[in-house]
N, C-alpha and C positions, 0 to 999 in steps of 0.2 A: 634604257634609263640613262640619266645625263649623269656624268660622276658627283653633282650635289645629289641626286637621290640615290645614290647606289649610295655613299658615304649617308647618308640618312639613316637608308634603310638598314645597312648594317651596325652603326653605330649604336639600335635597339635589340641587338641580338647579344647577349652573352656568349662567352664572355669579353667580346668588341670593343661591351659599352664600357670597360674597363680602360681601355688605350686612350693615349693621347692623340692629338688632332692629326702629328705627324705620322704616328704607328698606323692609325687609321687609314690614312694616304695610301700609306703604302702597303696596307691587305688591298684597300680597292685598285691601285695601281697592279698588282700581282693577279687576279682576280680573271679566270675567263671565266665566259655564260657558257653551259651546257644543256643540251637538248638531249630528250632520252626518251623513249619510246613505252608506250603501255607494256608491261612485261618484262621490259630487259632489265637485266644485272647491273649491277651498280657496283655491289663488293660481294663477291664469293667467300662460304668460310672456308676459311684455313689457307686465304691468300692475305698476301699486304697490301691495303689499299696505297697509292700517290697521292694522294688528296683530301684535305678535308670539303664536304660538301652540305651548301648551305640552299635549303629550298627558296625560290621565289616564286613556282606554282607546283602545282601538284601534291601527289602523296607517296610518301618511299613506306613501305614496310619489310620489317624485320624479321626472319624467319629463325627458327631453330630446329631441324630436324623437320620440317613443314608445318610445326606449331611456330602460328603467332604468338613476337617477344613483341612489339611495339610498333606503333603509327607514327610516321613525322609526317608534319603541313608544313606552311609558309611560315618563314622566320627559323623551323627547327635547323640543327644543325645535325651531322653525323660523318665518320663515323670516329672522333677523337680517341677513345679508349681503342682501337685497332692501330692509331697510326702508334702512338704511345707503344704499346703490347708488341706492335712489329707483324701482328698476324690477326685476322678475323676471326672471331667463334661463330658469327652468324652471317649468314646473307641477309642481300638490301637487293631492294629491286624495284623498279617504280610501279605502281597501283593502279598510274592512271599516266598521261602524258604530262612530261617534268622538265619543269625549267629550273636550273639551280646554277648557283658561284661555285667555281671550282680553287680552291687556294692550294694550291702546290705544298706538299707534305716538307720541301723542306724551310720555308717562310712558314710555316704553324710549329713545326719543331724548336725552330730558332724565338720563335716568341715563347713557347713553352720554356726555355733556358734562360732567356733576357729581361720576361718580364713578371715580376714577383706575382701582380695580381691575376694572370690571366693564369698562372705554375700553377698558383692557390686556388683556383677554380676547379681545376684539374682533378687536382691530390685530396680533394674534399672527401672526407668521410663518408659514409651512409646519411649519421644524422645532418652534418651541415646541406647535402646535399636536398635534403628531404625537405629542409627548413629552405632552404633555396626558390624550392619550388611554392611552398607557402607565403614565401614572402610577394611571388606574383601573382596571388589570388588574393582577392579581397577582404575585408574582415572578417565578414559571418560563414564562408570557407577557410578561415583558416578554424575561428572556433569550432566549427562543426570539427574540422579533425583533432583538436586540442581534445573534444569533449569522447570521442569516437571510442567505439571500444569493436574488441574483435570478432564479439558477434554479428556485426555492421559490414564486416568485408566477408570477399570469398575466401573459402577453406577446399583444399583439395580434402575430398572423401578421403577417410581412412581404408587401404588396402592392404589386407595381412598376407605371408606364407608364412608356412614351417621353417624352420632351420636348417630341415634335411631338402625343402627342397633346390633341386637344381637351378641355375643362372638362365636357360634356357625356357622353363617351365615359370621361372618370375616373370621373364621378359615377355611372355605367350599373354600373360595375367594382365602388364602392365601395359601393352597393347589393347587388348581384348576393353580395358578399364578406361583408354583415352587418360592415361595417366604418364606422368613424365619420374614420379619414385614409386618408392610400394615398401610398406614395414615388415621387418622379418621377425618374428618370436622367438627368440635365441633363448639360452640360458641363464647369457647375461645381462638378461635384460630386455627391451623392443632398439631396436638398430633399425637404419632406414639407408637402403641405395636409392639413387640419382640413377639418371642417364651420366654426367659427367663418371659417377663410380664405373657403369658398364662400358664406356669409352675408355678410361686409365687404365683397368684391371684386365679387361676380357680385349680389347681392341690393344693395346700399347702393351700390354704385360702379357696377353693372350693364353690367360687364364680359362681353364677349359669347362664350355658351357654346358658338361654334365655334373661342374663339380658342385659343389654346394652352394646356395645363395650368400648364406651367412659370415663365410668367410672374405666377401669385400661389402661387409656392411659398414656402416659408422657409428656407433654408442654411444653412450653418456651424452643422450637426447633432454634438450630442455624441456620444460611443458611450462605451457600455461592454461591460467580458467579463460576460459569463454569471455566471460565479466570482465576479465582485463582491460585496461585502455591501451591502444592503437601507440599513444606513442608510448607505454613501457614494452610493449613490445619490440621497437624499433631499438632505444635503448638497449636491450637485453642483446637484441641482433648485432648491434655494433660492439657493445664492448663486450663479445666473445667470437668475433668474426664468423660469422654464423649466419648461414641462410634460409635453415628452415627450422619452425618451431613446434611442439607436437601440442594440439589445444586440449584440454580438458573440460568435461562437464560430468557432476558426481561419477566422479576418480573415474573415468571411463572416458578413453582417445575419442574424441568426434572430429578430427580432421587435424590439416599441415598447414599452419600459415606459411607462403612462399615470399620471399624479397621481392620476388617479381611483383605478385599480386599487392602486398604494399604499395610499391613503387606505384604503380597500376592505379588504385584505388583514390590515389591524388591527380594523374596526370592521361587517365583515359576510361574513364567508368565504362563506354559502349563496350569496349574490348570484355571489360568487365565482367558483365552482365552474358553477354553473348559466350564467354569460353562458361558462364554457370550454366546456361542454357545448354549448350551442347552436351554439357560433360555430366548432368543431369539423369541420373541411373532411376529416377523415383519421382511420385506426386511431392513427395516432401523439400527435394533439392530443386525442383522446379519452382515453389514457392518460393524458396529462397530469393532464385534468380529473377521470378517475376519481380516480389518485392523490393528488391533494389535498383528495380529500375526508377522509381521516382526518388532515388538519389541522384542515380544519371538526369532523368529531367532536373531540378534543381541547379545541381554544377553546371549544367551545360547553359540553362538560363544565363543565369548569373553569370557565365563569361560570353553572352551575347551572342552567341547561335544564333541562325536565321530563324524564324518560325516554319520555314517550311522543310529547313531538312531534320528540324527538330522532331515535325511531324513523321519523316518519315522514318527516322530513327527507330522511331518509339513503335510505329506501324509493324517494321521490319521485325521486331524484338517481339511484340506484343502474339502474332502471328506463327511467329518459329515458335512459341509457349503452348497455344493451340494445337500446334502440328503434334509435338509433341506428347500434349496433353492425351491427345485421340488418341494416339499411338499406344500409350500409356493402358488405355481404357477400353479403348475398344478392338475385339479378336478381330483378327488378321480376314474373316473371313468381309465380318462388318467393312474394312476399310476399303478391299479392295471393290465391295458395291455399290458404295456411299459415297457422298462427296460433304465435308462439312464446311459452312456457308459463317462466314462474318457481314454484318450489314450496320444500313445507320454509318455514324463518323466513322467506325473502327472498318468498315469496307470501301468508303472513300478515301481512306489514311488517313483521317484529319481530326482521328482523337489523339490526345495528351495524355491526361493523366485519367485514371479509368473513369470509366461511366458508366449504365446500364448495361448489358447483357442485350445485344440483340443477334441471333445467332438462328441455325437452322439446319434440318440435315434433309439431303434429297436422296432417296432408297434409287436403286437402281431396278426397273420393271421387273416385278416377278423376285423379287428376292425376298428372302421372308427371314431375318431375325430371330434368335431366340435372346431372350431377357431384354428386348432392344428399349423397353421400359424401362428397367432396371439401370443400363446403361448411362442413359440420356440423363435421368437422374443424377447418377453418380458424376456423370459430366457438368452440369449445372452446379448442383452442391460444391461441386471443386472449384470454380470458377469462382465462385459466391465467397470461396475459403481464399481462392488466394488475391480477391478485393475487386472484384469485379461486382458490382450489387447486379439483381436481380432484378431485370425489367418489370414496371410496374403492369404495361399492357400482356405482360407475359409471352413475348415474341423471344424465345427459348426454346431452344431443341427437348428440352420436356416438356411442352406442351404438343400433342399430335397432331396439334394444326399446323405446326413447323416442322412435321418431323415424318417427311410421306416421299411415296414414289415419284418418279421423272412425270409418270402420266397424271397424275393426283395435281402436282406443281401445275402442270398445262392448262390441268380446268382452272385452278385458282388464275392464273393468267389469261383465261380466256373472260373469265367473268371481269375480272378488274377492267379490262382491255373495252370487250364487249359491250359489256352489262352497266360498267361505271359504276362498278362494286369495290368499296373501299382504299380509296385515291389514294389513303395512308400506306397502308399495305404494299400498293405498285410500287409510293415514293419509296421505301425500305426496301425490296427486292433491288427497284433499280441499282443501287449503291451494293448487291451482295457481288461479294468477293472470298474464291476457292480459297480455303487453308489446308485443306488434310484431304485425303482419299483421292476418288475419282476427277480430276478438273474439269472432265470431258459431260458429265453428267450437268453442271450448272452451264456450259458452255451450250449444251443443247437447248437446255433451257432458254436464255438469253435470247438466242436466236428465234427461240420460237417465237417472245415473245415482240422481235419486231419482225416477223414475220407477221404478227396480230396489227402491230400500227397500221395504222392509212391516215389517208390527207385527211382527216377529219376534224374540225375546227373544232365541234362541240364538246370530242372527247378531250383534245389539247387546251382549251378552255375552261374546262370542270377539273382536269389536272392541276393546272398552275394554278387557281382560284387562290389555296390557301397562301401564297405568297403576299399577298395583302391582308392576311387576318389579323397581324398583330404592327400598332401603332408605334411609326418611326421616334422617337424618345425625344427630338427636336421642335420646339418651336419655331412660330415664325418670326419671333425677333434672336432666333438662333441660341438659346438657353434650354437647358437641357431639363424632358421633365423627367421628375423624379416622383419616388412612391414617400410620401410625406410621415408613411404611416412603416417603412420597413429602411429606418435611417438615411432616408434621403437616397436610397439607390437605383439601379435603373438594370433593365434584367437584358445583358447585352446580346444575348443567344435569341430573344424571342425582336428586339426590335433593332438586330443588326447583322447577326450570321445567319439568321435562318434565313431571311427572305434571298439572301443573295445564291443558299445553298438550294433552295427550291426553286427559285427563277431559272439561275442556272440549270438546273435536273430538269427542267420543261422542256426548257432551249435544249436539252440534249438530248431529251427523249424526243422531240417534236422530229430531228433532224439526225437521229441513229448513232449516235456517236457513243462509240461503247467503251470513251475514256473513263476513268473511276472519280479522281479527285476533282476538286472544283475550280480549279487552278486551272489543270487541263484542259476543263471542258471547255472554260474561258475561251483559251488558245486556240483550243479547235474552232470554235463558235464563230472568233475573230479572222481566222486562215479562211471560211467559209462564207465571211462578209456579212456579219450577224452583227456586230460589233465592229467598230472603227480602233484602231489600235490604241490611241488617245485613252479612248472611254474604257480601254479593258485591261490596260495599264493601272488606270486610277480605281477599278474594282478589284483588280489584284491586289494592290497596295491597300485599301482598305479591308480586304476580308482579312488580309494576315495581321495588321496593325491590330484589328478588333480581338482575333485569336490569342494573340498574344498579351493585352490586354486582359483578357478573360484569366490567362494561362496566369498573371500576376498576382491578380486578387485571390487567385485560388490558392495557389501556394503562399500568399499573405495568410487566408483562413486557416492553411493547414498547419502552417506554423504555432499558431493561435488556438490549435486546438479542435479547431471546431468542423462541420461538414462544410466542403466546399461545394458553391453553387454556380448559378451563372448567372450572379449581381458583380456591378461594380459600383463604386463609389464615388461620382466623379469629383467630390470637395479633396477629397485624397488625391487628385489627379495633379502636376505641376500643370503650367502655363501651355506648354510645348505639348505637353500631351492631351491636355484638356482643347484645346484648339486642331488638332491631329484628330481626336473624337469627333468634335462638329463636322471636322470634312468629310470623316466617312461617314455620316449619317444622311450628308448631305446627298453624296452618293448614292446611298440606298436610295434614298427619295427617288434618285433620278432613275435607277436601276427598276425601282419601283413602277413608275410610272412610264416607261419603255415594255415594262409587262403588260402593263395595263391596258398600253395601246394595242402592242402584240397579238394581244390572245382575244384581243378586244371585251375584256373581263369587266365592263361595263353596262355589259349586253348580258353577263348572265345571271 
């Protein structure tokens, strides 16, 4: 960077954008680039860092005893409160390969002494702090947190001992729990240890870990209801210097709000959602963390995510739910013969916000189940509970046409293959992807079934066919047609994702490519001279524009109350967008008719 754009680029980071033009000079005058390597350390706890450090690529995360406390990207800064304090509580370490400014700890010192505003940024309370961050989100995130209440964010479980029992025997619990406190039942009352308590008391004070829990507890615990709102809680936090809160619902503990998970709930929902998932003892705390993930969609929209790591976010999340879920559900004996199957968008990665249930389980030969009805059931019902609907074609691990042995699967792949028995069928398989059990069980599969391909035009013909079944939404004086009779809308999934996600799945079955997403297959297609880099560039850009698009008006409906579909509106569209529409449609046309030629689907 040329020092106008490094003086740029910092100028928009707080608290930078505080200083004057000259103060500014001379952070970026003072300023080396550092390079850092995936993995290495950045700041150790319980060292003093030299410097404050400001990302310009990559990802630092924050550890604490191996739990994640926080993510920085580009723009974040860290670690202030270390050079201030003299000494680290946590480590930093890079994520991934890091470029960042390095400012010398004693040019940040001397600004923290000299200059009032950047002191004031510092020395900020919880609440200014929180409102800080609100102020760089948009309106309808900052309302959504004005209006929020606590049963909205994560709650650490409630974990009890006795009072009699030992520090060693909590700490076994609170382990065992993937938990960071644990509540003690004393006489006087419910007290609650930290980790920072077992560090002062038992590590520094060396307090011996057969003596009692209860005697490094802490008391005169706040509570609140459930129903409360998000910021009197924050409030209640601040003006009693106070970190964790104990929630109530009909007079009975149901979990700890943490500062962190506050903090959290504004400035990185994934982390969010992901430590619910994990820490997720139950079908009921798995709800939870399912459900909040389409707050994480939401926030992360709204601050302009790409659509594709949006997708994969959501994939990655959606999946670990699954895994778990089975886990939850089905005996130890089920999972290690079993392999359970996602398919459709959610095994390409390229579903958002939920959709149908299309799912499946492959038995391992010769294994035989007891209640394995019963099960598959209870799997579907749940799935159905925590918002996933119910496929209409009933392509569901409760139904036993999805729900069979490795050999069972072969004949169904032999006929599709063979036979040209139900091209829908193949199209869903193609896209299935392992979540739980055996991986090796769908993996044989897979293979078998392009071991079944051959050069055969007629089958890769009859394949691709539906790729042209539903009409591109464009005229040819480029005016967009709409259903005159359903508000003037246009159903963007049937005459613009789909044909690109089936074209594509032909080209990838035609030519073995055992990538998942449609992205990918792109790339591969293009690496193998199927595609000119130009043309698969401009279908890239069009599939995600349209997804994302889709991903709008959905969350427009959901807001609104009502079922989200896959219409959109294009009079609601601005200029930029309404014209960004046209081209990808125009696209499809062309992607369209490249199949056409292809498969030579004129001929059949």
């Amino acid at each position: 960077m040329s020092i106008l754009e490094q003086k740029a680029f910092i100028s928009h980071i707080p608290p930078f954008d505080k200083l004057q033009d000259s103060e500014l000079q001379t952070v970026v005058d003072a300023m080396d680039i550092a390079y850092f390597k995936k993995g290495e350390h950045l700041i150790r706890q319980g060292t003093s860092p030299d410097a404050l450090y400001i990302i310009i690529k990559g990802i630092v995360q924050e550890t604490c005893d191996d739990e994640m406390v926080s993510v920085y990207v580009s723009q974040d800064s860290f670690d202030a409160i270390s050079l201030l304090d003299g000494s680290s509580k946590n480590d930093f370490f890079a994520q991934e390969e890091l470029i960042c400014y390095v400012l010398p700890k004693p040019l940040f010192l001397n600004f923290i002494q000299n200059n009032d505003a950047v002191k004031a940024f510092y020395s900020q309370d919880l609440s200014k702090r929180l409102n800080s961050l609100i102020e760089q989100r948009n309106n309808t995130d900052t309302l959504s947190f004005m209006v929020a209440k606590i049963k909205d964010i994560y709650l650490q479980p409630p974990v009890f001992v006795a009072a009699e029992s030992s520090v060693y025997d909590a700490v076994q619990i609170m382990t065992h729990q993937k938990s960071s406190l644990i509540l003690v039942k004393a006489d006087q009352g419910i007290g609650i240890v930290t980790d920072k308590n077992i560090r002062d008391y038992v590590v520094l004070q060396r307090y011996p870990i057969d003596n009692s829990i209860a005697q490094i507890a802490s008391y005169d615990l706040i509570s609140l209801k459930r129903d409360d709102f998000l910021l009197h809680a924050l409030l209640i936090m601040q003006r009693n210097s106070i970190k964790h809160l104990l929630i109530e619902q009909d007079n009975e503990i149901i979990g700890v709000l943490e500062q962190i998970d506050l903090l959290s709930y504004l400035s990185n929902h994934t982390r969010l959602v992901a430590v619910q998932i994990d820490r997720a003892q139950n079908k009921a705390q798995l709800k939870v963390a399912s459900q909040n993930m389409t707050n994480m969609i939401k926030a992360f929209n709204a601050n302009g995510i790409k659509i594709k790591y949006l997708m994969q976010w959501v994939t990655e999340l959606n999946q670990q739910v699954f895994k778990k879920l089975y886990a939850f559900i089905a005996p130890p004996a089920l999972l290690e013969n079993s392999c359970l199957i996602v398919m459709g968008s959610e095994g390409r990665g390229e579903q958002i916000l939920k959709t149908d249930q299309d799912n499946a389980i492959i038995l391992r030969d010769g294994f035989v189940s007891e209640d394995l009805e019963k099960i598959t059931q209870e799997l579907t019902e749940t799935l159905i509970d925590f918002g996933y609907p119910a496929c209409l074609g009933k392509i569901m691990v409760n139904n036993e046409y999805w729900c069979r042995s490795l050999k069972e699967f072969k004949d169904k792949i032999f006929k599709w293959v063979i036979e040209f028995k139900s091209p829908l069928e193949l199209a869903i398989f193609c896209d299935a992807k392992a979540v739980a059990g055996d991986v090796s069980l769908l993996d044989e599969a897979k293979q078998y079934l392009f071991e079944r391909l051959q050069d055969n035009q007629a089958f890769f013909s009859y394949f691709a066919k539906p790729t042209l079944a539903f009409e591109t939404p464009l005229s040819l004086f480029a005016t967009f047609i709409v259903d005159k009779y359903n508000q003037n809308k246009l159903d963007i999934k049937k005459g613009g994702i789909f044909p690109i996600v089936h074209g594509v799945r032909s080209l990838a079955l035609e030519h073995k490519i055992t990538q998942m997403s449609t992205i990918e297959r792109i790339k591969h297609l293009t690496e193998k001279g199927i595609f000119d880099k130009a043309f698969a560039t401009d279908l890239i850009e069009a599939f995600d524009f349209m997804i994302s698009l889709r991903l709008q008006f959905e969350l427009e409906q959901m807001k609104q109350g009502e079922v989200y579909d896959n219409y959109i509106q294009p009079s609601k569209l601005n200029k930029l967008e309404r014209d960004l529409l046209k081209d990808s449609l125009k696209i499809v046309n062309d992607f369209k008719k490249f199949i056409n030629y292809h498969f030579k689907l004129s001929n059949v």
